[in-house]
N, C-alpha and C positions, 0 to 999 in steps of 0.2 A: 385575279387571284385574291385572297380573300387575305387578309394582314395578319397574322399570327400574334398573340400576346407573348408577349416576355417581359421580363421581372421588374422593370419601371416600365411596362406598359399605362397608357393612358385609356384604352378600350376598357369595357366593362367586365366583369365575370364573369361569364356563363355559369349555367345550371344545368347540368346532367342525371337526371333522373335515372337510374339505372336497376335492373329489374336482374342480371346476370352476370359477374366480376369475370367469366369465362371468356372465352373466344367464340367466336362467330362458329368454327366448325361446333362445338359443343354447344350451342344454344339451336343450332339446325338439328343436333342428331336427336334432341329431346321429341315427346310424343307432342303431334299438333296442339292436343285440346291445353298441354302444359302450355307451350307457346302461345297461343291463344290468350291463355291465362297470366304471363308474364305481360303480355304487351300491354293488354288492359289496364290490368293494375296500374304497369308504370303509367300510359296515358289518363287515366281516372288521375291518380297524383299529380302528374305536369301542370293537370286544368287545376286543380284544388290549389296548388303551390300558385300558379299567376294569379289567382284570386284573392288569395292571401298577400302575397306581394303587391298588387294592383291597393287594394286597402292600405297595408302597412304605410307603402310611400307615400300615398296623397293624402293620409291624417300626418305623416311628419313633414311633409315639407309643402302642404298650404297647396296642395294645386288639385286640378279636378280629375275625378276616375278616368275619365273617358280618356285623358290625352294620356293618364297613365297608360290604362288599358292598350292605347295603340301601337304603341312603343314598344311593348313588349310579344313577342312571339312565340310559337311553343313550333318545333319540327316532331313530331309524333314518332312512337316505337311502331315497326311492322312487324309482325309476327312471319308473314308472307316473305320480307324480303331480307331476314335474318337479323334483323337490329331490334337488341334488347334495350334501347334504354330513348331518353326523352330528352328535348334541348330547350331550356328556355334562354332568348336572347333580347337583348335589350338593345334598340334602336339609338344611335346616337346625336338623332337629331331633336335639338333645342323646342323649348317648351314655352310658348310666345307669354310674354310679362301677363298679359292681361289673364292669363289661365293660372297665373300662382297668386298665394296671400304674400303678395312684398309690402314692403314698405322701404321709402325713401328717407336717409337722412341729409344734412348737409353737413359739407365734408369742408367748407373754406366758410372765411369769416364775413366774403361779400355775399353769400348768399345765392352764386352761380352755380355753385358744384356740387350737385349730391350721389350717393351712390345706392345701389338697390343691394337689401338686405331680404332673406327669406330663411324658414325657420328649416334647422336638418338636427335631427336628434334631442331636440327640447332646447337647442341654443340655435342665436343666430350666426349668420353665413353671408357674410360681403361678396356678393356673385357678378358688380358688376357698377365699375366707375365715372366718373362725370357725365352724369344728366342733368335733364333741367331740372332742379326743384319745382318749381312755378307751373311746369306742365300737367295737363288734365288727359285723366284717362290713361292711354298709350304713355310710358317715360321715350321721352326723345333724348338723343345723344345727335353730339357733333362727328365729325371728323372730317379730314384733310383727302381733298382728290387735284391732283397736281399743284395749284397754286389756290384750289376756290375749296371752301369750306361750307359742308354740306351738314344738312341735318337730317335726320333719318328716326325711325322707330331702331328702340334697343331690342336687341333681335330677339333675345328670347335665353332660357338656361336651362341646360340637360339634366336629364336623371341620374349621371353617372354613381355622381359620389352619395346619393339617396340609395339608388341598389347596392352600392359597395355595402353600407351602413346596414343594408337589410338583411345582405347575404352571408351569413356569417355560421359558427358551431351550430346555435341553436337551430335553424332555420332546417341544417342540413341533417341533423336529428329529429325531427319533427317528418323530414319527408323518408330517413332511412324507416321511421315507425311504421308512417302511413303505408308506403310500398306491402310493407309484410304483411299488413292484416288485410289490405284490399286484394295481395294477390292470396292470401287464403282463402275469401272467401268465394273467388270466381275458378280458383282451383277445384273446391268442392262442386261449387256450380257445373262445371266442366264436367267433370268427371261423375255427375248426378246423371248428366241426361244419354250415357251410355248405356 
């Protein structure tokens, strides 16, 4: 069963793309080519919206499209199976050091401790404590397994608080716009080839 957000959730937002404020019986009893023409539109928007989003986040927080891009999913509108509207969701798994722009600073005066810093909305962001300064390439970190202390690659840092920062008024004006002019003009389309 799938984890529900609520109001100090830590899960991401979702994105609802929605093409009909109505209910399910009301978006069924509409003529096919309208429906047709609703799902479009909203799926044309979902794709346009993750592409926008896929951009926005990996110029703000230093990491690459591709790991963006994967992380994010779209669940598509059916015209066929009565669902008006479009989900985009975001993957909650961690995004490996070597795919963002970090940098390390040191955090103590012997010169053992540093912690990994990455850029989110034009400032920086402490995502992640005691490495080694001195390491190349991969940041390594310690920790504690029963009595023997292990070293490891630092595992990596999610998109969370990147999409939170993305998804916001403007975002969701930008796609109430889109929807209406793309389902106008697959409306006419629709209704052209009758």
């Amino acid at each position: 069963m799938a984890r529900k957000r609520g109001k100090y959730s830590k899960l991401p937002k979702g994105i609802q793309v929605g093409g009909l404020s109505e209910s399910k019986k009301a978006f069924q009893a509409l003529p096919a080519a309208t429906r047709r023409a609703i799902a479009g539109a909203v799926n044309e928007q979902a794709a346009e919206t993750r592409t926008t989003l896929v951009g926005r986040i990996s110029q703000d927080g230093g990491v690459k499209k591709g790991e963006v891009a994967r992380r994010i999913s779209i669940n598509k509108a059916k015209a066929g199976e009565g669902r008006a509207f479009a989900e985009l969701k975001l993957s909650r798994r961690p995004v490996r050091f070597k795919n963002w722009q970090y940098e390390t600073r040191q955090t103590d005066s012997t010169g053992t401790r540093a912690s990994i810093w990455i850029r989110k909305g034009g400032a920086r962001m402490r995502v992640w404590g005691f490495v080694n300064p001195k390491g190349r390439g991969v940041p390594l970190t310690r920790y504690r397994k029963g009595n023997k202390d292990r070293i490891r690659r630092a595992a990596g840092w999610g998109l969370k608080n990147h999409w939170n920062h993305q998804v916001n008024d403007a975002l969701r004006s930008e796609i109430a716009t889109g929807v209406d002019g793309k389902f106008l003009n697959r409306f006419n389309k629709e209704w052209a080839k009758r």
